[in-house]
ZASEBA-110767 format. One record per residue (C-alpha): residue number from 1; residue in three letters; x, y, z. Coordinates in steps of 0.25 Angstrom, whole numbers, plus 5000, padded with zeros to 4 digits. Each point is the difference from the previous one (the first is absolute). Example, Ala and Ser with C-alpha at 12.3 -4.5 7.8 and 13.67 -1.06 7.14 Angstrom:
<recs>
+-----+------+------+------+------+
:  nr : rest :   px :   py :   pz :
+-----+------+------+------+------+
:   1 :  ALA : 5049 : 4982 : 5031 :
:   2 :  SER : 5006 : 5014 : 4998 :
+-----+------+------+------+------+
</recs>
This chain:
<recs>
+-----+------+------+------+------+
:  nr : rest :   px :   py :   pz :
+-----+------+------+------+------+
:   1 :  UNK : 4631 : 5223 : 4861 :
:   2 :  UNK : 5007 : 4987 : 5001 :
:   3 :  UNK : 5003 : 4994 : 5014 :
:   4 :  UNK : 5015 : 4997 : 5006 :
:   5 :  UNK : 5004 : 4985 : 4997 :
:   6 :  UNK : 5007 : 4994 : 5011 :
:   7 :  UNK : 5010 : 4988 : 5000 :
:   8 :  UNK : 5007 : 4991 : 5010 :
:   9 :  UNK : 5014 : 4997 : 4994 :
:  10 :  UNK : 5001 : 4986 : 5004 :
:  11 :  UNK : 5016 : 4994 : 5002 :
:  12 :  UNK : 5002 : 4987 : 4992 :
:  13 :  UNK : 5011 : 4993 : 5009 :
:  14 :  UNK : 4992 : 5004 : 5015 :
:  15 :  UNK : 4987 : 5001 : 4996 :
:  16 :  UNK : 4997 : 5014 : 5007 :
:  17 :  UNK : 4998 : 5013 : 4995 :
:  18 :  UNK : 5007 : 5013 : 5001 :
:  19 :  UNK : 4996 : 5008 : 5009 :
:  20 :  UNK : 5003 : 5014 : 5007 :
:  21 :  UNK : 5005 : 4998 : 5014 :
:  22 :  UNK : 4994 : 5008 : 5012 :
:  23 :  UNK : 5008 : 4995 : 5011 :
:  24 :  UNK : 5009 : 5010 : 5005 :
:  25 :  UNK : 5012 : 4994 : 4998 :
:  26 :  UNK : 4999 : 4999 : 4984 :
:  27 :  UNK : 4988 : 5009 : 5000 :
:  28 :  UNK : 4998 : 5004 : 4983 :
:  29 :  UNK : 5010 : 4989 : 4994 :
:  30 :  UNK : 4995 : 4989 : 4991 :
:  31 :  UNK : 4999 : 4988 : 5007 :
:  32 :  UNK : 4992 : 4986 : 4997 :
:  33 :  UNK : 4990 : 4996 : 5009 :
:  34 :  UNK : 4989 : 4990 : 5002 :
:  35 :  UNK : 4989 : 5005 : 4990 :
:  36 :  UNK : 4987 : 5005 : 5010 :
:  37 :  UNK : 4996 : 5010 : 4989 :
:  38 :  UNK : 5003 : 5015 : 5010 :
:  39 :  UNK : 5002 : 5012 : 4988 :
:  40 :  UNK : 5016 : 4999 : 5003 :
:  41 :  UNK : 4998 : 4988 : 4994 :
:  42 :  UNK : 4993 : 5004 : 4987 :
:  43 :  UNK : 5006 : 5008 : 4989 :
:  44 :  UNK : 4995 : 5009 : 4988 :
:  45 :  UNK : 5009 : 5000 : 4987 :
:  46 :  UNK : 5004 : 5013 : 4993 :
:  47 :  UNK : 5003 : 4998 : 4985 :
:  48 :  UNK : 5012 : 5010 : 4998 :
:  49 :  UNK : 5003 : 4999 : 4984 :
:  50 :  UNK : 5009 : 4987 : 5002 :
:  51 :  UNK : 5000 : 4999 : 5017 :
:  52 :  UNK : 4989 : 4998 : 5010 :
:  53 :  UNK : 5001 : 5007 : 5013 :
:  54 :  UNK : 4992 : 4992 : 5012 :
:  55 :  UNK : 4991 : 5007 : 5009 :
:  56 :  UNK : 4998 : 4995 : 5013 :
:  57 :  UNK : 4982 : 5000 : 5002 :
:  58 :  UNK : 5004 : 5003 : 5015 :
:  59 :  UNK : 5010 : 5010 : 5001 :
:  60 :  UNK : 4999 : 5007 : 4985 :
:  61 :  UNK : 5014 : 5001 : 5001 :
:  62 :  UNK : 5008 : 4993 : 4987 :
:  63 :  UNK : 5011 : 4990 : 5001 :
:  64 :  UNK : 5015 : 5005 : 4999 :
:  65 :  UNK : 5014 : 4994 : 5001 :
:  66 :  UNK : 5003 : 5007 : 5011 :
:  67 :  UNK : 5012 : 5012 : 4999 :
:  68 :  UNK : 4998 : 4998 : 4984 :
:  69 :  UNK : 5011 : 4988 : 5002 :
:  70 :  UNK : 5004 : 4991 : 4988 :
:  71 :  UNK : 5008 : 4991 : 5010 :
:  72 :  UNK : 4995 : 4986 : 5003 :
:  73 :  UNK : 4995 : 5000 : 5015 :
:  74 :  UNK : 4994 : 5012 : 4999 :
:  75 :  UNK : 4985 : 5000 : 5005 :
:  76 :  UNK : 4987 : 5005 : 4997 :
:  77 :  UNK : 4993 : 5010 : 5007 :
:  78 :  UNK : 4985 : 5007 : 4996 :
:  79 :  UNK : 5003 : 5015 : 4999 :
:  80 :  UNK : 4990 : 5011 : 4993 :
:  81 :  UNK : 5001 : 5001 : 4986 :
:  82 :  UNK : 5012 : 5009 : 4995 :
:  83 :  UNK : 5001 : 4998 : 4986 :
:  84 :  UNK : 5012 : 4992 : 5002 :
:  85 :  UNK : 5007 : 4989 : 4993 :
:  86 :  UNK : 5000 : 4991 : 5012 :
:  87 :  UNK : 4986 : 4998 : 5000 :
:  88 :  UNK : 4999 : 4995 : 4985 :
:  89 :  UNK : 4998 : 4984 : 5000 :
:  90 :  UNK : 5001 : 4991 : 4987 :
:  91 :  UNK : 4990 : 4989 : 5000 :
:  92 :  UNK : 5006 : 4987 : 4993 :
:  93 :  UNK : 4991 : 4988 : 4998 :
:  94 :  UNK : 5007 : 4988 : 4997 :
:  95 :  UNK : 4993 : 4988 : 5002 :
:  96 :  UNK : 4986 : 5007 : 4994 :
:  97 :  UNK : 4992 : 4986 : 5001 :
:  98 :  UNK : 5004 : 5003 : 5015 :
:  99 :  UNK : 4998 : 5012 : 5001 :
: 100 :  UNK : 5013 : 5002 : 5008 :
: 101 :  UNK : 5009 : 5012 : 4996 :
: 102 :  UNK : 5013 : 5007 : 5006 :
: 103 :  UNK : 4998 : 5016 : 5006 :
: 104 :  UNK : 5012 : 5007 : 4995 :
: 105 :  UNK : 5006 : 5012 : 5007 :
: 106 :  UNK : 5004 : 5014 : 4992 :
: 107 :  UNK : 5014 : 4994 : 4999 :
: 108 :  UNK : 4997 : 4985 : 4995 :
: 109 :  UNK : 5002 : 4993 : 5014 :
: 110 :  UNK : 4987 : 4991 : 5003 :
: 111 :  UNK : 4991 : 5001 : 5012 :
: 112 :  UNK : 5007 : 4989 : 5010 :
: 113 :  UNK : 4994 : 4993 : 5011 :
: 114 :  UNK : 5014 : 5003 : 5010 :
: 115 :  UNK : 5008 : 4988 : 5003 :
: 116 :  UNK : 4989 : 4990 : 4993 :
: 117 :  UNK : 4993 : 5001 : 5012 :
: 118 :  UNK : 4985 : 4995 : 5002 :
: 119 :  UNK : 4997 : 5006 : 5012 :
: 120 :  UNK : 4991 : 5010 : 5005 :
: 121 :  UNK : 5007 : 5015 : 5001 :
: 122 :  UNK : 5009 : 4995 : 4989 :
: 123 :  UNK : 5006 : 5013 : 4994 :
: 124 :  UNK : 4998 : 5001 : 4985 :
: 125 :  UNK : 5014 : 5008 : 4994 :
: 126 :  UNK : 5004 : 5001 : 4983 :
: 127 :  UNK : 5013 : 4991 : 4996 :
: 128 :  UNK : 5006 : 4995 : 4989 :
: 129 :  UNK : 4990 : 4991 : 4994 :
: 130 :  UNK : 5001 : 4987 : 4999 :
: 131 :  UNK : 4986 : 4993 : 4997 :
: 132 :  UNK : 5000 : 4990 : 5013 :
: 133 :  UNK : 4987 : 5000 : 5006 :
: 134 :  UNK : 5001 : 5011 : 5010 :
: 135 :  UNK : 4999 : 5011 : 4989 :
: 136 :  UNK : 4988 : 4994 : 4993 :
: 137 :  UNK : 4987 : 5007 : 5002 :
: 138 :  UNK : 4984 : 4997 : 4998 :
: 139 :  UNK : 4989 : 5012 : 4998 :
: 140 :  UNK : 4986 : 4996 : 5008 :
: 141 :  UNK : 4989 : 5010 : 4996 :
: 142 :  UNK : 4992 : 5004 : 5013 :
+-----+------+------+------+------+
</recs>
């Protein structure tokens, strides 16, 4: 049987990493935060014919644009898995000498570190892309 691989998903423009928030008040959403390598920081990757779908190592509970939305703005939340199309993801590199790709959502709006933010508690939403920094990601194999 071959073992779980793990990843830290890495932000290009502040350096953290995604992670599942545990405070109470954001408790569940994406957020970044300071890499200090917990299991809601770390993350399995589901192929799913042309999509991912990201486990969270902690919780086992899969990313999802919260209330199925296709708005900009809208968060994302870690909900068990329900064979929904808001917890499909398309991986696209492109910078491969980088190794930096972009994580699109099921309706072609890009992971977004919110309001270009670097810090810490930083809520992570989908938006039009728009290839600045903020929506540039890195895989790091744990």
């Amino acid at each position: 049987m071959q073992q779980q691989r793990y990843y830290e998903i890495i932000s290009k423009s502040a350096g953290r990493v995604l992670d599942i928030s545990q405070d109470a008040t954001n408790k569940g959403q994406l957020i970044i935060y300071d890499s200090w390598g917990g299991p809601n920081q770390q993350f399995s990757i589901l192929h799913k014919n042309l999509y991912v779908c990201f486990v969270n190592k902690g919780s086992g509970l899969y990313l999802t644009v919260a209330n199925d939305s296709d708005k900009n703005g809208a968060v994302l939340v870690e909900q068990p898995f329900a064979n929904k199309k808001s917890q499909l993801f398309r991986l696209q590199e492109i910078y491969p000498s980088l190794g930096e790709f972009v994580v699109f959502t099921f309706c072609g709006k890009a992971l977004d570190i919110c309001e270009d933010s670097w810090k810490n508690g930083t809520r992570i939403i989908q938006w039009d892309f728009h290839g600045k920094d903020n929506q540039k990601w890195k895989l790091r194999a744990l």
